[in-house]
C-alpha positions as CSV (number, residue, x, y, z in Angstrom):
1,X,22.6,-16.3,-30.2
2,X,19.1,-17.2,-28.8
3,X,16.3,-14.2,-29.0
4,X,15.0,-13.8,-25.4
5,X,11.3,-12.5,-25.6
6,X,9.1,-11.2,-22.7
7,X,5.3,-12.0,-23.2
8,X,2.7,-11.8,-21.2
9,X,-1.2,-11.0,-21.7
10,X,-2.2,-7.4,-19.9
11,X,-5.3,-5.0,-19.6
12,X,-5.4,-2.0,-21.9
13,X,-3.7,0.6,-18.7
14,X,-0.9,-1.8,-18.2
15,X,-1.4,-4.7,-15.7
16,X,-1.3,-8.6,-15.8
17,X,-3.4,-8.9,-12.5
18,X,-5.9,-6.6,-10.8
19,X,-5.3,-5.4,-7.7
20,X,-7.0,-8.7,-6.3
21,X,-4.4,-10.4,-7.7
22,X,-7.2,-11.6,-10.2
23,X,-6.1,-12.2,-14.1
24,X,-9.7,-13.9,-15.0
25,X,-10.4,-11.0,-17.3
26,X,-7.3,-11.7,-19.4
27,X,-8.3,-15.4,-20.6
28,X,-7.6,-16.0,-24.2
29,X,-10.3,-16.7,-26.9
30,X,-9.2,-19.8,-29.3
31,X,-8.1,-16.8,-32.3
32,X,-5.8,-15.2,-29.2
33,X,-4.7,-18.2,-27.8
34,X,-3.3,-19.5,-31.0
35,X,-1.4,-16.7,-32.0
36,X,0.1,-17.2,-28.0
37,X,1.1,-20.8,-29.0
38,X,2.3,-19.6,-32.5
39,X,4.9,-17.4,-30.1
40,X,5.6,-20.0,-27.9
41,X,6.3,-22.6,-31.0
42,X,9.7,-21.1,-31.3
43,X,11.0,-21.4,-27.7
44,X,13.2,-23.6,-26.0
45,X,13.4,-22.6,-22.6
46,X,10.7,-20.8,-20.5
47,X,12.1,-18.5,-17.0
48,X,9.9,-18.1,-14.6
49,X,9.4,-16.5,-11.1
50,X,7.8,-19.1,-8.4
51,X,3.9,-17.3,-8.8
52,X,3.4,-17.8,-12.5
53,X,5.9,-21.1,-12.4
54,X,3.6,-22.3,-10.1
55,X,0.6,-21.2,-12.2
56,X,1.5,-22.5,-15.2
57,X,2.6,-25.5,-13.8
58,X,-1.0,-26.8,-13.7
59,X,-0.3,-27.5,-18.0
60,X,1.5,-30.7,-16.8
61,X,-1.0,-32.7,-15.3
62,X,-3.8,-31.1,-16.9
63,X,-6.1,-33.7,-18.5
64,X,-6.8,-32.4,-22.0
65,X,-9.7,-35.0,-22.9
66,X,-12.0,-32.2,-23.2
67,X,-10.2,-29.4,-24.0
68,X,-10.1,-27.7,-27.7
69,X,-7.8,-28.3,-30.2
70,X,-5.6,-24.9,-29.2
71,X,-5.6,-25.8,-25.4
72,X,-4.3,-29.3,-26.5
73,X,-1.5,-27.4,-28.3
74,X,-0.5,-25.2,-25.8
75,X,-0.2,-27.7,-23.2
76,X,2.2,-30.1,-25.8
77,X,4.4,-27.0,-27.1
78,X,4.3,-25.9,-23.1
79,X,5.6,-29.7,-22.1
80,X,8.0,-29.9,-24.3
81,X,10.1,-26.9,-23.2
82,X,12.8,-26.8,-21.0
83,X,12.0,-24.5,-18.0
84,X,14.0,-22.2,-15.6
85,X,12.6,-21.4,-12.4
86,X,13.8,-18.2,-10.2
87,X,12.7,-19.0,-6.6
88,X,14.3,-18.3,-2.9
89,X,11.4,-20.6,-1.6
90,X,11.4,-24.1,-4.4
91,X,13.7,-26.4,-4.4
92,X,12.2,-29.3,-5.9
93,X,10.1,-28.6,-9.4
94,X,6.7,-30.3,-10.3
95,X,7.2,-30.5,-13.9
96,X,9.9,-32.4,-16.4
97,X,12.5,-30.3,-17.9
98,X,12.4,-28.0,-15.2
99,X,15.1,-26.8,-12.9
100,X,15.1,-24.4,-10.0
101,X,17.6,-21.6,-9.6
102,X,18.1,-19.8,-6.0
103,X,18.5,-16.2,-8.0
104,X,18.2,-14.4,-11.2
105,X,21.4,-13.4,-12.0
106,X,21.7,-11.3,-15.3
107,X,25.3,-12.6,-16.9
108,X,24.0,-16.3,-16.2
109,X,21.1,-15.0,-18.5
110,X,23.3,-13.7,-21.0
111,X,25.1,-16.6,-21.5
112,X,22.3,-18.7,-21.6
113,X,21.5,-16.2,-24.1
114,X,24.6,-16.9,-25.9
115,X,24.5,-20.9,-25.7
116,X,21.3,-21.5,-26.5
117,X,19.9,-22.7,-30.1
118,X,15.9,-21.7,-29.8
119,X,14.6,-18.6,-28.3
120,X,13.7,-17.8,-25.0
121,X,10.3,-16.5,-23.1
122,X,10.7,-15.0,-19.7
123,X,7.6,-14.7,-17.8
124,X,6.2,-12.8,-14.9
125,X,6.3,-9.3,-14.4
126,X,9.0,-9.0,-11.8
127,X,11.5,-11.4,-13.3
128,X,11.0,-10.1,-16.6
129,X,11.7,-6.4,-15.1
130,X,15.3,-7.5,-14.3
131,X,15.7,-8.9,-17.7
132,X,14.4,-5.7,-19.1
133,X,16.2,-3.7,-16.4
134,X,19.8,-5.5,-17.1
135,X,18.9,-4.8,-21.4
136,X,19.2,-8.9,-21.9
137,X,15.2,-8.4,-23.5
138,X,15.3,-8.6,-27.2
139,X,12.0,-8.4,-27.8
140,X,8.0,-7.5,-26.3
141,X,5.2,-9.2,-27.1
142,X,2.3,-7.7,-25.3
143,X,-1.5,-9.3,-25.9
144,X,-3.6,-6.4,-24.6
145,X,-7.1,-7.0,-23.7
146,X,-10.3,-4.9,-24.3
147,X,-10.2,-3.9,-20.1
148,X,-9.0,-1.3,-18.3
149,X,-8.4,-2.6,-14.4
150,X,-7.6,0.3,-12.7
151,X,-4.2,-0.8,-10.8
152,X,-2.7,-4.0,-9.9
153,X,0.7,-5.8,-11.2
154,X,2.1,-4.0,-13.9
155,X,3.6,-5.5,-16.7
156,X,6.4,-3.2,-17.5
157,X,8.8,-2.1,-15.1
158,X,8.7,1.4,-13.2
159,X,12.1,3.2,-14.0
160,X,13.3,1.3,-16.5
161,X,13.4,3.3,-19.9
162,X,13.2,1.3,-22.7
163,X,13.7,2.5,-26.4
164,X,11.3,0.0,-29.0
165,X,10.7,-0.7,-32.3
166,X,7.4,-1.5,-33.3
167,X,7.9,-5.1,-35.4
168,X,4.4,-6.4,-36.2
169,X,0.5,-5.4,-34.7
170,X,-2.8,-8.0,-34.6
171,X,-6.0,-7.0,-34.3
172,X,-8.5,-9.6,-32.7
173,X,-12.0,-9.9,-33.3
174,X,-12.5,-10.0,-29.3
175,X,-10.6,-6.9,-29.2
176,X,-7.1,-8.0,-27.9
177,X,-4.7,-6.5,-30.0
178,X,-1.1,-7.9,-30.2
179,X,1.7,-5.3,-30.0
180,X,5.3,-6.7,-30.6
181,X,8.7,-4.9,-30.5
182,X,12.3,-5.2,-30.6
183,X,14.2,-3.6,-27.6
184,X,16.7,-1.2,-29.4
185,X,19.1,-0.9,-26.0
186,X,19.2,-4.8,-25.8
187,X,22.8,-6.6,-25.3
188,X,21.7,-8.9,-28.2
């Protein structure tokens, strides 16, 4: 059975975006972005809601000519993945390996869960609040950065309760730290 992880990059109080809907402050220094692409070297298939889909669907095209050596990385391990997208609005996707899906639905999850033979990431904040919310999360891997925002998209769920066990911590030199945990109530 596949590990599904949630990871995301988030300020200090909480949030992925600002209450602008900005995320500028949360960019990756080459050190941080590494150890992102050292968590992303394991998985198979990404899920995504439509907004960060549609974000990170700019890795496809991008041309890495001048990019650094960890960029260039990312974008290959990022390409190579297979990738689920949640929308109500898509129904055609703008990447390879990707196809769209009208509606999360959790025991579709689980037996992806169950079929799969590499790990999986779910992204974005509201998709991966269902996961958490259904207990199909196995593990958390928060990057926090050195910001506090003041309000916008949280990363964790409201209402959900989640019992964790603390696996590993990072300490940056730019002050992100890396906090990763198994969820104890998971269906794993």
């Amino acid at each position: 059975m596949a590990t599904l992880i949630y990871s995301s990059i988030a300020s200090l109080d909480g949030y992925i975006a600002d209450e602008d809907g900005k995320f500028d402050w949360s960019m990756p220094d080459p050190e941080v972005h590494a150890a992102v692409n050292d968590v992303m070297r394991s998985i198979g298939t990404h899920l995504y809601g439509r907004r960060l889909y549609e974000t990170m669907s700019a890795w496809e095209t991008l041309d890495l000519t001048d990019e650094s050596a960890v960029a260039r990385d990312f974008a290959e391990v990022w390409r190579a993945a297979d990738k689920i997208v949640y929308s109500t609005t898509l129904t055609t996707a703008a990447t390879a390996h990707t196809r769209i899906e009208p509606r999360f639905a959790a025991d579709d999850v689980a037996a992806l869960k169950a079929n799969a033979h590499r790990d999986l990431l779910i992204g974005g904040a509201d998709l991966a609040g269902q996961a958490l919310a259904a207990g199909l999360v196995d593990e958390i891997q928060l990057f926090l950065c050195p910001v506090v925002v003041g309000g916008g998209t949280a990363a964790l769920p409201r209402g959900v309760r989640l019992d964790l066990e603390l696996l590993d911590e990072r300490r940056f030199a730019s002050g992100f730290v890396n906090l990763h945990y198994r969820c104890v109530n998971s269906r794993h």
